[in-house]
C-alpha positions, 0 to 999 in steps of 0.5 A, a space after each residue: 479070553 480073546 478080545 473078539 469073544 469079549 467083545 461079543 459079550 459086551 455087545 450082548 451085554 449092552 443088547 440085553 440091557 437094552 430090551 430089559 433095563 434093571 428088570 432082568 434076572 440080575 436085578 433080583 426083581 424078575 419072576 419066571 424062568 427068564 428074561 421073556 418071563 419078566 413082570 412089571 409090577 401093578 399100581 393097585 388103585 385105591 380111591 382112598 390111598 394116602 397121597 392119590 385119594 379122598 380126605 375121608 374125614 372131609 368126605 364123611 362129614 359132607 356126607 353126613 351133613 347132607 343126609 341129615 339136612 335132606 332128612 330134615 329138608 323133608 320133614 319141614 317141607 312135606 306139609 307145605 308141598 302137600 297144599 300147594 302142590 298136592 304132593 308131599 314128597 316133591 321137595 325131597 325128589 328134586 333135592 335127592 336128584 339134586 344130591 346125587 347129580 351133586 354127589 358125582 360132580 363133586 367125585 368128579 372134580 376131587 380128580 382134576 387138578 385144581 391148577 386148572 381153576 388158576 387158568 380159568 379164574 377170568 374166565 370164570 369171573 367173565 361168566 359170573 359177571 355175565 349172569 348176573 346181566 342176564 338175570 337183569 333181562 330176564 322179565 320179573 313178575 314180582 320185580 326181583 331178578 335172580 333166576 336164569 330158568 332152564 324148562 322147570 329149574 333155575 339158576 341163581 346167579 349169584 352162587 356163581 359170582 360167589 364162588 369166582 370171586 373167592 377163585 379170582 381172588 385166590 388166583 390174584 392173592 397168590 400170583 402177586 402175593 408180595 405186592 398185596 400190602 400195595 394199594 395197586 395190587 392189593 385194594 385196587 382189584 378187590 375193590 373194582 371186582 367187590 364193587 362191580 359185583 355188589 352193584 349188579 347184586 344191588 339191582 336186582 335186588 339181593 342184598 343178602 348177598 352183598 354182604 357175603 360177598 363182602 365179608 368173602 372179599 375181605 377174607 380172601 385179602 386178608 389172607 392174602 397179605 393186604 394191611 388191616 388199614 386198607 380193609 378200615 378204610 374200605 369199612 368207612 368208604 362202604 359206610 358211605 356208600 350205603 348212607 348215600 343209598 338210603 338217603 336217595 331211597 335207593 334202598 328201600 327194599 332192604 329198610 322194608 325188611 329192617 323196619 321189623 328187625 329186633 321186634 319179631 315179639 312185640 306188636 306195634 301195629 298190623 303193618 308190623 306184625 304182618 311183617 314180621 310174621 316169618 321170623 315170629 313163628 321161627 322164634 316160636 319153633 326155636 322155643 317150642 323145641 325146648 332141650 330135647 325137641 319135639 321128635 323127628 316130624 313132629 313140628 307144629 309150625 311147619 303146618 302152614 305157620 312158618 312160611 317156606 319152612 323148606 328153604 331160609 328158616 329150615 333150622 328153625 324146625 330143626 331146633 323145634 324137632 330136635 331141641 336145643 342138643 340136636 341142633 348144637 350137635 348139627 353145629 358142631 360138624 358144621 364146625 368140624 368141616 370147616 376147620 377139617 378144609 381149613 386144616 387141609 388147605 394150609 397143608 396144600 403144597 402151594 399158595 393158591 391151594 392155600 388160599 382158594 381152599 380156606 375161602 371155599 370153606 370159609 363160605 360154609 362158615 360164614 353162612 351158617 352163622 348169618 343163617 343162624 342170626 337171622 331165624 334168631 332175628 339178630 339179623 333182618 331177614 334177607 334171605 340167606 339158604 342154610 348149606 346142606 339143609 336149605 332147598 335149592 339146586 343151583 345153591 346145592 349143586 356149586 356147593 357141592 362143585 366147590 367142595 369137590 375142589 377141596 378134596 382136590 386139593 387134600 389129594 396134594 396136600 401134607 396131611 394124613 388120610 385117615 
């Protein structure tokens, strides 16, 4: 072959592989009759595929908890919504709108790179702390302040603040993670960001609150590699704090709730006994549940005897309609979701994945087991909404918003999609 003629065909050759790559004919992967014929396969798109899709174990248990705690919602709310507002199913329209704006916000936020919460957590933290002054403006017929109205909805403030501070903290923990031991980057900022937001939850007031917040702080830190000391030493300088508060009657909304705490049961005088009446008869449905409870919808102290049986004290129905086994059952996938996120977020493929998943799930955890104490009046009555189960929008809403942000984190994570 001359030189001329091999030069062509090098030439060819290097046109040829120019337009078509390792597709062609050659390769073995082409389809057809010829170059012109070549098929580039297609991604199939799978919303539950390994490595791109939901964690399904995660995903069902949210769901699950969901439906049983609208059923639930709805059971204990309807007698009450029917003498107040004249319409039995009022609580449970505006929950199910609630869950399914809820629902696809939190399939929304499952496909954005949680990366993106890492830039933001200032921002964030920036915003939670602006709600929380707003509310303070916003006038107040009975003097408590935590709602910024929209037309006839709301938000509470401090489900925001909740969820920035465990962001920041994640976000922090994870960029200085082998100066936490320090007390300039490990007690210093979570100190300032715990204190500054308690005392604006303090004025409003919402001291339940405060105490998740709190035990969030602490979480978040000592994940993040901070000593057992500094977390001693914050525990005796918040006791401090709090003696100083009760001693100048700065807490005298808080002592009011306590001064029936433990003595639901017992009749001292009128004073108490009217005081304590919320967490008397959820004592009472608990009891009247007995092992199998009473059957679904059939609760007696729901009828006007517990008060807000929709919202804090919800559990308590649970328990009087499906005993002692339904409500254990209940606690058991509650406690499945929490390890499921836990065990998703120690397989995610970077620190901050790490650390703002458990905080995330953990909040779930820890409130469950406050709510839990308080209808059981182990702890006063401060408050504290059941997820999942509680009416509320904003609580459902974040709440849904930050679980979305788990199952971002499961689409990255080491861990197999069953």
């Amino acid at each position: 072959m001359s030189t001329d003629t091999l030069r062509r065909e090098s030439q060819r050759r290097r046109e040829y592989h120019d337009r078509y790559g390792d597709t062609g004919p050659s390769s073995g992967r082409s389809h057809g009759n010829g170059p012109n014929r070549v098929r580039k396969r297609k991604k199939q798109f799978s919303l539950l595929s390994i490595g791109k899709g939901l964690d399904v174990p995660f995903c069902m248990l949210i769901v699950l908890l969901l439906a049983i705690g609208i059923t639930m919602m709805f059971s204990a709310s309807y007698p009450v919504a029917f003498y107040e507002i004249g319409d039995s199913y009022y609580y449970l329209k505006r929950q199910l709108l609630f869950a399914i704006v809820g629902l696809a916000i939190m399939l929304a936020v499952s496909y954005v790179d949680y990366h993106y919460f890492h830039r933001f957590s200032v921002l964030i933290l920036g915003i939670s702390y602006f709600a929380l002054i707003l509310v303070l403006l916003i006038p107040s017929e009975t003097g408590i302040h935590r709602w910024i109205g929209i037309g006839d909805y709301g938000i509470q403030a401090s489900e925001i603040s909740k969820f920035a501070i465990i962001l920041f903290l994640a976000h922090w923990g994870s960029r200085y993670y082998d100066k936490m031991h320090t007390f300039k980057y490990g007690v210093l900022p979570g100190a300032t960001i715990f204190a500054s937001t308690a005392f604006l939850l303090l004025l409003e007031p919402h001291y339940s609150c405060i105490v998740i917040v709190a035990m969030l702080t602490v979480l978040m830190l000592f994940i993040s590699g901070i000593k057992i000391k500094w977390i001693a030493v914050a525990a005796v300088v918040l006791a401090i704090v709090v003696l100083i508060l009760w001693a100048t009657g700065l807490l005298s909304y808080a002592m009011d709730r306590m001064d029936g705490w433990g003595k639901a049961l017992e009749y001292v005088d009128e004073e108490q006994w009217q005081q304590t009446w919320q967490t008397r008869n959820s004592l009472y449905a608990i009891g009247s549940g007995g092992l199998f409870g009473l059957g679904l919808g059939q609760s007696r102290q729901k009828y006007l005897y517990l008060p807000e049986p929709q919202n804090d004290f919800v559990f308590a129905i649970v328990c009087e309609e499906l005993g002692l086994i339904g409500a254990v059952a209940i606690l058991l996938i509650f406690a499945l979701l929490v390890w499921r996120g836990i065990v998703i977020s120690l397989r995610a493929k970077d620190r901050f994945g790490k650390l703002l998943g458990i905080g995330l799930t953990s909040q779930i955890g820890i409130q469950v087991i406050l709510n839990i104490l308080v209808i059981t009046d182990w702890l006063p009555n401060t408050g504290i909404s059941l997820p999942f189960f509680s009416y509320g929008g904003s609580s459902l809403l974040m709440l849904l918003f930050q679980m979305g942000i788990v199952l971002s984190i499961s689409r990255s994570a080491n861990i197999e999609k069953v």
